[in-house]
C-alpha positions as CSV (number, residue, x, y, z in Angstrom):
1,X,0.0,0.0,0.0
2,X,3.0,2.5,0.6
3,X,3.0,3.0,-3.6
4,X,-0.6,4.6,-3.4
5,X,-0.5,8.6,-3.9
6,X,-3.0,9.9,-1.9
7,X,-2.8,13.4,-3.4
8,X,-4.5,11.5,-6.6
9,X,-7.7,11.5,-5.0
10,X,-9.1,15.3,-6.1
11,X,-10.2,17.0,-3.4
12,X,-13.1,18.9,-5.5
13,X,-14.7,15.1,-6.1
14,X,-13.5,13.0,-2.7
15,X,-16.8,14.4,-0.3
16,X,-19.8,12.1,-0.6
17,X,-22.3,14.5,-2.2
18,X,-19.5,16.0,-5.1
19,X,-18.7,12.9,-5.6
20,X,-23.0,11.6,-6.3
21,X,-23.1,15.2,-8.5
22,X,-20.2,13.8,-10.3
23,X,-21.0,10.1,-10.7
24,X,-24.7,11.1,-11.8
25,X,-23.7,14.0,-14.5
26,X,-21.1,11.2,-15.8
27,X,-23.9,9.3,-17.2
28,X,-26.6,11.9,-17.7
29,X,-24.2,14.8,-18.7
30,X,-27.0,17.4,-17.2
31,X,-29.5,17.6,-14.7
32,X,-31.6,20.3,-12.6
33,X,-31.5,21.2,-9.0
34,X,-34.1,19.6,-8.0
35,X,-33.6,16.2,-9.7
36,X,-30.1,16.3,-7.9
37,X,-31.5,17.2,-4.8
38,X,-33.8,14.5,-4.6
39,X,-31.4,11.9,-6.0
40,X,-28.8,13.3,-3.6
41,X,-31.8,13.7,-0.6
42,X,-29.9,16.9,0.2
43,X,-30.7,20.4,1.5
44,X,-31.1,23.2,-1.2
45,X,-28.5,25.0,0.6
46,X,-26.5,22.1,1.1
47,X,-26.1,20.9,-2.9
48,X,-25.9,24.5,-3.8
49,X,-22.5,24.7,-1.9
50,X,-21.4,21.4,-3.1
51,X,-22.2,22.3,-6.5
52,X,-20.7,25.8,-6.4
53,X,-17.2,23.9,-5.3
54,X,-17.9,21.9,-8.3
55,X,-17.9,25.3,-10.7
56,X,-15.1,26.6,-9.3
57,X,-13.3,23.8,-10.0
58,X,-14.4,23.8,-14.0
59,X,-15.8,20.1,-13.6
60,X,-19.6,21.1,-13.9
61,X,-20.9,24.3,-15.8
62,X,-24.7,25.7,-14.0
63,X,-27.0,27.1,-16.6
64,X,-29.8,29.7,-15.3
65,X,-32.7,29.1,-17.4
66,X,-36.4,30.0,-17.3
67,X,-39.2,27.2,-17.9
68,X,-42.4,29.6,-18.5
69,X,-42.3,31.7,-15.5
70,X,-40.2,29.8,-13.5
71,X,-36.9,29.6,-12.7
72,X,-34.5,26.6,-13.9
73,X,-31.1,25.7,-12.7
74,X,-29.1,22.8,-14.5
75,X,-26.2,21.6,-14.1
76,X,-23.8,19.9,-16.4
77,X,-20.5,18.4,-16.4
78,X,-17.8,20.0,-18.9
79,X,-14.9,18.2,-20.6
80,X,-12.6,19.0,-17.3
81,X,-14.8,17.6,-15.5
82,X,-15.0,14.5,-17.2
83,X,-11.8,13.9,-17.5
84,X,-11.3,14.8,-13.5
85,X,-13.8,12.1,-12.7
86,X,-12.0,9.5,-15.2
87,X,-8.7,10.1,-13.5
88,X,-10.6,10.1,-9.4
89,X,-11.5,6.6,-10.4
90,X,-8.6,5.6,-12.0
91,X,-6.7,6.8,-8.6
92,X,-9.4,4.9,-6.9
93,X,-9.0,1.6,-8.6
94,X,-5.4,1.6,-8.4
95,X,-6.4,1.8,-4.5
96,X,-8.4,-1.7,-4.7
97,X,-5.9,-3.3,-6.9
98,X,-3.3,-2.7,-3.8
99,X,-5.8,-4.6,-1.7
């Protein structure tokens, strides 16, 4: 285990609810705030710090939209972001292949 390189593991992904943001917009490349709120059974302010750590980082873009009258928020991941997550799980396999 000494050869695994901890500072692999990104710190923008490694918390439980980045990394469910990250793990669903792999597959579904978008999704809006409440859809990850509910999937995520998190807080509104809760997700919208997690997901404001996320666009900081350049791994998810947020899109402010309006659906008639009412307001939409979507997030999506971007090319960095994708490629962030590939390499977190690459770090993380190379974990479990030590074990």
């Amino acid at each position: 285990m000494a050869a695994f390189d901890i500072n692999r593991l990104d710190d923008a992904i490694h918390g439980r609810m980045r990394l469910g943001i990250m793990a669903y917009l792999a597959d579904a490349e978008a999704a809006d705030f409440n859809e990850l709120k509910d999937l995520l059974d998190a807080t509104q302010g809760n997700l919208s710090v997690h997901l404001r750590k996320l666009e900081d980082a350049g791994y998810i873009e947020i899109v402010k939209s309006f659906q008639g009258r009412k307001p939409l928020t979507r997030a999506q991941i971007t090319p960095a972001g994708r490629k962030a997550f590939a390499d977190y799980l690459e770090a993380l396999s190379k974990l479990v292949e030590k074990r």
